[in-house]
TITIZA-78992 format. One line per field, with one value per residue (C-alpha): residue number from 1; residue in one letter; x, y, z. Coordinates in steps of 0.05 Angstrom, whole numbers. Layout:
REM residues N
resi: c(NUM,...)
resn: c(a,...)
u: c(X,...)
v: c(Y,...)
w: c(Z,...)
This chain:
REM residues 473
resi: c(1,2,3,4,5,6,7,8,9,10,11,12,13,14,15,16,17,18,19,20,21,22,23,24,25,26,27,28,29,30,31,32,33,34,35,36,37,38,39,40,41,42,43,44,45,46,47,48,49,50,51,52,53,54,55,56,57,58,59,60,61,62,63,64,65,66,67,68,69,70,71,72,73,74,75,76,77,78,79,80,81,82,83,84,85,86,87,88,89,90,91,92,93,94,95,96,97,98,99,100,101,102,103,104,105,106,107,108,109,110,111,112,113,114,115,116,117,118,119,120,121,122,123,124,125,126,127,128,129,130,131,132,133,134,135,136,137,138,139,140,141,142,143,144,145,146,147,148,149,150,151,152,153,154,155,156,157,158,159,160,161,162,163,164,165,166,167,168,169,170,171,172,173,174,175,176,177,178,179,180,181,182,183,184,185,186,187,188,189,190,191,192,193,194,195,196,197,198,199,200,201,202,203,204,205,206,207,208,209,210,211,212,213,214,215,216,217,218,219,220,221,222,223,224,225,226,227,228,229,230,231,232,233,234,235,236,237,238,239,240,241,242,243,244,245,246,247,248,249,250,251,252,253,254,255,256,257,258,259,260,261,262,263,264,265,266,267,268,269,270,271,272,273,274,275,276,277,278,279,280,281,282,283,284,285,286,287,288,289,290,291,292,293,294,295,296,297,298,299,300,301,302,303,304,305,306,307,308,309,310,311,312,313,314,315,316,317,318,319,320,321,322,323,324,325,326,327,328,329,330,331,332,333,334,335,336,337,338,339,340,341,342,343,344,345,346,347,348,349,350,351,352,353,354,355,356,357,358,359,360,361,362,363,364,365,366,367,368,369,370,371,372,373,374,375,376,377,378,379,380,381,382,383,384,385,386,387,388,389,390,391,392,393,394,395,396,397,398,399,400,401,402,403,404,405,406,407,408,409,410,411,412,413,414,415,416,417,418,419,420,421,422,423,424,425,426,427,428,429,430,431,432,433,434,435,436,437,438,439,440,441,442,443,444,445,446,447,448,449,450,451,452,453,454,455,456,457,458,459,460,461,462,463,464,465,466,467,468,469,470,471,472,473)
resn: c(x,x,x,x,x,x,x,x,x,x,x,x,x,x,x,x,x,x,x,x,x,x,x,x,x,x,x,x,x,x,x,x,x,x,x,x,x,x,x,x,x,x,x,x,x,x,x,x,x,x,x,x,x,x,x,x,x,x,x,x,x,x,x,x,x,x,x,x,x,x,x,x,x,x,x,x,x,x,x,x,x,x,x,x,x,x,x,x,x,x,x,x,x,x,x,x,x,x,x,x,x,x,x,x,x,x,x,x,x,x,x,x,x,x,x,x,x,x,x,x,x,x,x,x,x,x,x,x,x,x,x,x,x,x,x,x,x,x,x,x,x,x,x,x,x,x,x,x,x,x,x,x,x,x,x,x,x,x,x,x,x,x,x,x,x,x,x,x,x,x,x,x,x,x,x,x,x,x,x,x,x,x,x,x,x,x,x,x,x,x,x,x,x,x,x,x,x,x,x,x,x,x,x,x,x,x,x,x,x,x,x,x,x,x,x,x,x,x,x,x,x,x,x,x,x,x,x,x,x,x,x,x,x,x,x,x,x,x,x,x,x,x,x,x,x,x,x,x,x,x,x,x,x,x,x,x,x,x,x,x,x,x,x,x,x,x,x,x,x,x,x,x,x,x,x,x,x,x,x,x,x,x,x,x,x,x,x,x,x,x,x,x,x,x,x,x,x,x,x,x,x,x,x,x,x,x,x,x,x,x,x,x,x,x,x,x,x,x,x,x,x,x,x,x,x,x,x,x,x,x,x,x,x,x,x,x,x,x,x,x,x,x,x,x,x,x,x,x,x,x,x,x,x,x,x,x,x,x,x,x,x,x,x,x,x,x,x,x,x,x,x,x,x,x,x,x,x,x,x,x,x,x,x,x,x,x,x,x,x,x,x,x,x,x,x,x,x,x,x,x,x,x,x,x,x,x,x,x,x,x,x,x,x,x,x,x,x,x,x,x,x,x,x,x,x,x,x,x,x,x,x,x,x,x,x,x,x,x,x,x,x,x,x,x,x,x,x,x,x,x,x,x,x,x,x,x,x,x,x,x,x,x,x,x,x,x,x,x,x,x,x,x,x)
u: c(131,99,143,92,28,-26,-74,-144,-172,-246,-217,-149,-96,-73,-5,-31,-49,18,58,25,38,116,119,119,191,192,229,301,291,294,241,258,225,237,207,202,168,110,146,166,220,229,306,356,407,459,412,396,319,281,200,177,106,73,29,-36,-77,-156,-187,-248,-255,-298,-268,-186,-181,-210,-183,-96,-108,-166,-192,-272,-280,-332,-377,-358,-284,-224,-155,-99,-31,18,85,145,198,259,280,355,324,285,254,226,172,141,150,112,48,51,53,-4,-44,-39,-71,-131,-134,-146,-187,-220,-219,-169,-96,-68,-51,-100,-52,7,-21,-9,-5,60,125,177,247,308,354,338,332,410,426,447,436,413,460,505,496,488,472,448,399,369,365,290,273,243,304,323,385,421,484,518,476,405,351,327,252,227,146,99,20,-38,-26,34,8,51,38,71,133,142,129,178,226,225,227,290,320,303,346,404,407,392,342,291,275,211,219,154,129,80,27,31,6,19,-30,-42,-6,46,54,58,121,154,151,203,283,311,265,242,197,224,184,209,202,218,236,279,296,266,238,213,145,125,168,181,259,292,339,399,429,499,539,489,434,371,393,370,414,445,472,540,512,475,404,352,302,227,206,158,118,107,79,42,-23,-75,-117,-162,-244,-235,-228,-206,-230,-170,-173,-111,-119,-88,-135,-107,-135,-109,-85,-152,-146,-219,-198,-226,-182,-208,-276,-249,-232,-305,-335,-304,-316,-390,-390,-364,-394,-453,-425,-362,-306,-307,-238,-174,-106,-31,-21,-43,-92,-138,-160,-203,-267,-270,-268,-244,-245,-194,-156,-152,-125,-68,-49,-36,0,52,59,99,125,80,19,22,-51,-94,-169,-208,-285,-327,-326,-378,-341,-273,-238,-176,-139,-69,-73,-12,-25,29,41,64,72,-4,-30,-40,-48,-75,-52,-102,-111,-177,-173,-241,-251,-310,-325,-340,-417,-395,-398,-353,-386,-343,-406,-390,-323,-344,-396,-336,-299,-349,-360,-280,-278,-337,-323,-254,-200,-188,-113,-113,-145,-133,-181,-162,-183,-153,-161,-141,-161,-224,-199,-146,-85,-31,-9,61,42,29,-25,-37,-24,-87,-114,-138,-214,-209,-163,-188,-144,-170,-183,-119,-84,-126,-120,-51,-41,-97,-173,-165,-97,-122,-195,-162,-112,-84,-127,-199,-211,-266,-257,-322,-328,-334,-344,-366,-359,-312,-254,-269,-232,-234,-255,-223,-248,-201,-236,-280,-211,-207,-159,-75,-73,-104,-42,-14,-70,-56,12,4,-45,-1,55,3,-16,52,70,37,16,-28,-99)
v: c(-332,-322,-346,-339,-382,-372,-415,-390,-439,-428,-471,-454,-488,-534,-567,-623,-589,-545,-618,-658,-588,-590,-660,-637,-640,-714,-727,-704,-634,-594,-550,-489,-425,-342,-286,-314,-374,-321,-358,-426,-441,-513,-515,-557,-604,-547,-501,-458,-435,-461,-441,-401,-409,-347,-350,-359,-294,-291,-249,-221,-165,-185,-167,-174,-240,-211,-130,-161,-232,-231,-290,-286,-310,-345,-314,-315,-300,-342,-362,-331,-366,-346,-398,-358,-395,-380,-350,-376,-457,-465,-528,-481,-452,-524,-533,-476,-495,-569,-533,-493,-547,-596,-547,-541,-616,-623,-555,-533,-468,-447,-431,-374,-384,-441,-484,-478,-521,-588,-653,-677,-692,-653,-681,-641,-641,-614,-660,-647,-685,-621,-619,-556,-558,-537,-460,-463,-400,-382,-414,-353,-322,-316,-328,-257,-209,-239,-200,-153,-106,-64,-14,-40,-98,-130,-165,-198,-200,-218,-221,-186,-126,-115,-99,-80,-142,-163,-199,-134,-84,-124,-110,-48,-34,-78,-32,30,17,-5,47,-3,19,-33,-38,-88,-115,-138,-151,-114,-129,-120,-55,-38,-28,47,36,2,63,110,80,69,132,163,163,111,62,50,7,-29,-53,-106,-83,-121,-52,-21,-67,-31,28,58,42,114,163,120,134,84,40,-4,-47,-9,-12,-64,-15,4,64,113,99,175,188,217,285,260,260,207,188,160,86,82,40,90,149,111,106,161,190,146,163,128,180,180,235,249,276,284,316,325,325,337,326,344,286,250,177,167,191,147,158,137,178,227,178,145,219,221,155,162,233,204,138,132,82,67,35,-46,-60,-42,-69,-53,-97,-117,-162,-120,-171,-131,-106,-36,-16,52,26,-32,10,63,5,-10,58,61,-3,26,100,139,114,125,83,68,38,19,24,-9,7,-47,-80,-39,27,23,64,62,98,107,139,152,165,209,246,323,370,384,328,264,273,238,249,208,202,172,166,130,111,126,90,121,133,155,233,235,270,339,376,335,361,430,394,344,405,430,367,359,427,420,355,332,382,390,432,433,390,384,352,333,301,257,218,145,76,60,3,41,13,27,19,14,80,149,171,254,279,299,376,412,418,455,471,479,513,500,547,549,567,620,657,649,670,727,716,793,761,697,713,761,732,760,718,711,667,677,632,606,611,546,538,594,662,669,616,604,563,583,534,559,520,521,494,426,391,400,452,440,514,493,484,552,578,532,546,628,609,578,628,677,637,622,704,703,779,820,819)
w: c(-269,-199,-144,-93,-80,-33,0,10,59,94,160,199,177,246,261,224,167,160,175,118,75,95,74,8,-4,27,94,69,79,147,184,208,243,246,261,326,306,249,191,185,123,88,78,47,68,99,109,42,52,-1,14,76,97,132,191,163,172,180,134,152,101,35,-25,1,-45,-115,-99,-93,-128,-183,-146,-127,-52,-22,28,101,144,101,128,78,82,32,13,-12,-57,-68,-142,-134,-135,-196,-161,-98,-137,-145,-76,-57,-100,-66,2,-14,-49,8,50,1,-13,72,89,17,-15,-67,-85,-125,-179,-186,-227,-179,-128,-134,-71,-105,-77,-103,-108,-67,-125,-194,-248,-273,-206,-168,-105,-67,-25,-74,-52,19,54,126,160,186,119,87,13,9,-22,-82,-101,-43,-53,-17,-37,-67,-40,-98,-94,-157,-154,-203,-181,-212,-162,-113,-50,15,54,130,93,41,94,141,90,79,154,147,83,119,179,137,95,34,-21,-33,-100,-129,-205,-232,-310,-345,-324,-257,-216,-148,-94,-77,-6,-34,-86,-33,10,-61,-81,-39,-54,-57,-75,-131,-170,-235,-286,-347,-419,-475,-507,-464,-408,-347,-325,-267,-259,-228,-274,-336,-327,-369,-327,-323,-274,-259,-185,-156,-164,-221,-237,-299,-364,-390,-456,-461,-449,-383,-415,-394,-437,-414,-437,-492,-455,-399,-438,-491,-459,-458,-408,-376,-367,-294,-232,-166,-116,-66,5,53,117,192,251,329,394,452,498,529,561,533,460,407,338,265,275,226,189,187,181,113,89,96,72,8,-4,48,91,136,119,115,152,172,192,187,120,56,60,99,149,212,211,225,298,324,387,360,328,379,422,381,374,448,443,396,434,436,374,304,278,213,190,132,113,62,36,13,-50,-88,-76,-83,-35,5,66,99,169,214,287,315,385,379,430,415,425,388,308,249,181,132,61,33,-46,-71,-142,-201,-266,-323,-311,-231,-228,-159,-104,-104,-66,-9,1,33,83,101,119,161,195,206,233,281,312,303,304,236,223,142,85,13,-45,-114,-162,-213,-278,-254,-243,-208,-170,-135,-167,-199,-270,-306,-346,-343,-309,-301,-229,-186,-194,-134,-111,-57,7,73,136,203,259,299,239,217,282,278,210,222,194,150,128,112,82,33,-14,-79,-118,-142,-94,-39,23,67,135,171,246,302,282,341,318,246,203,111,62,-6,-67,-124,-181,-204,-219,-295,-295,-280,-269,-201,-167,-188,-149,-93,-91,-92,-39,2,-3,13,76,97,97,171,182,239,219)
């Protein structure tokens, strides 16, 4: 059971509003902030944390509300504030959904999930007569880990699809420079957003998924796991083996795709650079219109700007820019982008997947013009398409799903004339590059197949070898 709720709310919840929802544990409990003052946390006699109530966040991207929650939005900008409960008070999780629900009784719109919120008072002990006070814990401690070891933070989530929101990516930030792994548990039914996929798919976090066969397993390689040392770790027989859930491999192919570009572009270092134009050059290239918004969390809550965007880039430098993009509702399609300085200049590393139904041939003729466009107008170093038999909607399932075959591999022009053009227009392969660009710095488009065939990445991978062998031309 969810211990999150979420009010969807089509005015701004004011200090009024947030007061009459933190009256929902009556006057005994206490009010306190963090975050400096981004999250304010209903606590307990002594301090334990039961609910913390985000800063409400204006979402001004359609689609945000049905793409994480299932829930269909109504028309027009929406302000999103989520109430997190603790898991260690059974009584919290009420709590949360009278939080949320007061906001909806005063400003309209909806909660998720629609039964959770409630306008009743909910009673600081339990109904055996314990108190919560009984476990005290810090008062700057936030209901958000729900388990932490030495070793392992634990975070129990259970909503249609796990997405890496402010709180979750706050965390990990947190793991990361503690050197804990940070580890999500969810049931079933639950997938994971594709941005959320990507920052769990690295050592050593891991995502754990409940199975009433096995236990757990590792939602991304269908490891069977057990809880051993503080940790989710994979169970071995005595001769060290692993096995794979049966829940994880039982599920065929789908007839869904997803059409995959990653690329780097670099510019040299321009105080009227605008960044994200590559970005928007590929978008339209592959589904006729820009991207709908962007931001630096799930939900994606900004319209598109580059000039925005380019803004809080130069905010962050030096350090990295980690940011997301999301397409409009009709064309599912979603983006990472990291903005980095290099001695170069400043770079962008992007990955666009967008997804096809059934009856959606994806657009692979596009991807050579996209390459030409990259290479012509914004510094394109290297791109790489694939495509893959997956979900439409972008996310992520508890099963096997095939990895991504190549389309095609593009190396831009500062590499081939490093490499050498003879060298690099001639590899040991049946393989016969296109020229992109001016005949005097040309970059090589090599297509590697129409994505049906694994044997792809052999090819890829002798190409690479053969690319990485720099001779004289």
């Amino acid at each position: 059971m969810t211990k999150d709720v979420i009010a969807l709310t089509p005015k701004m919840p004011d200090t009024w509003a947030l007061l009459a929802g933190l009256y929902a544990g009556g006057p005994d409990l206490d009010v306190t902030t963090a975050h400096d003052g981004a999250v304010i946390q209903l606590c307990a006699p002594g301090g334990r944390p039961l609910v913390s109530v985000e800063a409400p966040l204006l979402v001004q991207v359609p689609g945000e509300a049905e793409r994480l929650l299932g829930v269909r939005e109504a028309e027009g900008p929406y302000w999103w504030t989520e109430a997190r409960a603790s898991t260690a008070v059974p009584e919290a999780e009420r709590l949360a959904g009278s939080v949320a629900g007061r906001l909806t009784a005063l400003l309209g719109g909806t909660t998720w999930p629609a039964a959770a919120g409630t306008t009743d008072i909910v009673p600081t002990s339990g109904e055996d007569g314990q108190d919560f006070t009984a476990r005290p814990t810090s008062g700057d401690a936030q209901p958000a880990v729900d388990v932490l070891t030495d070793t392992t933070a634990v975070v129990l989530a259970d909503r249609p699809v796990v997405a890496l929101t402010a709180w979750l990516s706050d965390i990990l930030r947190t793991t990361t420079r503690s050197g804990h792994a940070l580890q999500i548990v969810t049931p079933p039914h639950a997938r994971l957003s594709l941005p959320l996929r990507t920052v769990l798919a690295g050592a050593p976090n891991r995502w754990v998924v409940q199975d009433p066969g096995c236990g757990y397993y590792d939602g991304l390689s269908g490891a069977v796991l057990r809880w051993q040392d503080g940790t989710f770790a994979p169970a071995r027989s005595e001769t060290g083996e692993s096995s794979v859930a049966d829940a994880f491999s039982g599920t065929g192919p789908g007839v869904e795709r997803q059409l995959i570009v990653a690329f780097r572009t670099l510019h040299e270092p321009d105080a009227n650079l605008v960044l994200g134009r590559a970005l928007d050059t590929a978008w339209t290239a592959l589904t006729g219109a820009s991207p709908a918004g962007w931001g630096t969390a799930e939900p994606i809550n900004l319209p598109w700007s580059v000039r925005q965007l380019t803004g809080l880039a130069r905010d962050r430098a030096p350090e990295p820019t980690h940011l997301l993009a999301v397409g409009h509702p009709d064309r599912p399609a979603l983006a990472t982008l990291r903005v980095t300085r290099t001695r170069s200049g400043v770079a962008e590393d992007i990955t666009l997947a967008v997804g096809y139904g059934p009856d959606e041939p994806p657009p692979i003729e596009a991807v050579q013009p996209l390459a030409e466009a990259l290479v012509a107008g914004h510094g394109l170093t290297a791109m790489l398409a694939t495509l893959r038999r997956a979900r439409r909607d972008l996310t992520v399932p508890g099963h096997f799903e095939a990895p991504p075959i190549p389309l095609s591999f593009t190396l831009g022009a500062t590499d081939v004339r490093d490499i050498g053009l003879t060298h690099a227009r001639r590899p040991p392969l049946d393989l016969h590059p296109v020229q992109l660009g001016p005949a005097a710095r040309p970059a090589l488009h090599y297509p590697l197949g129409d994505g049906s065939d694994a044997q792809a990445w052999t090819v890829f991978q002798r190409l690479t070898t053969h690319l990485g062998a720099v001779q004289e031309g």
